[in-house]
C-alpha angles and dihedrals in degrees: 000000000000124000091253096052096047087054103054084039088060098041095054094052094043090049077055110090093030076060095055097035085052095050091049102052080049098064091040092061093046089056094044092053095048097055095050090076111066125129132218106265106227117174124204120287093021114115114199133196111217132141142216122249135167089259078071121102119274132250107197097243098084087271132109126226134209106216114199120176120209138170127253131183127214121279094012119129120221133197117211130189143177120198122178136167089192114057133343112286121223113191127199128186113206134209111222099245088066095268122132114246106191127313137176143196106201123023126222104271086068094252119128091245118114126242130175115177104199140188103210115229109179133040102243149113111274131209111224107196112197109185135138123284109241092325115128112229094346105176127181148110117290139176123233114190124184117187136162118251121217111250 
């Protein structure tokens, strides 16, 4: 064996285990970033009482969002509403290919409480995003209720 080869020999074996370290932590930090994102499962007919707070995730617009994913069949009609004491609610329903479906800021009746009223048309989870309308850093309890609506 000649001295070069030896050499090229020895520096692949020794990159080795820098290779396989590096692909490792790799992997680590995709499946760490996979598992921050998970939001809270709901199902129809079920209120909650949650609240924002600045460990939420972040909108962008120096606000903080509250993410629940729940399942809808085709041709039902929901019913979703936001009410807060607290700040002005702004609900989104979103489609799970990242599409927004409907959302409001003030319901009907003039309150600052969010209401969509839906007709599903497509089988699928759905994201449900409760944060605060306009309001920087707006924090507080809140109640989401889903419910089915008769045809």
């Amino acid at each position: 064996m000649t001295q070069l080869h030896f050499f090229h020999t020895m520096s692949a074996i020794s990159l080795a285990p820098v290779t396989m370290l590096a692909v490792g932590l790799s992997a680590v930090v995709a499946t760490a970033q996979v598992q921050l994102y998970q939001p809270i499962p709901l199902s129809v007919g079920n209120s909650i009482k949650d609240a924002l707070s600045d460990k939420d995730i972040p909108t962008g617009k120096k606000g903080f969002a509250k993410d629940y994913i729940v399942n809808l069949a085709a041709g039902d009609k929901v019913e979703i509403a936001a009410s807060s004491d607290n700040f002005d609610t702004f609900v989104s329903l979103i489609a799970a290919d990242g599409s927004v479906i409907e959302e409001n800021d003030d319901g009907p009746d003039g309150s600052t409480n969010s209401l969509l009223a839906v007709k599903i048309t497509k089988t699928e989870n759905y994201i449900i995003r409760v944060r605060a309308s306009g309001e920087n850093k707006a924090h507080g309890s809140f109640t989401l209720n889903v419910k089915k609506l008769s045809s």
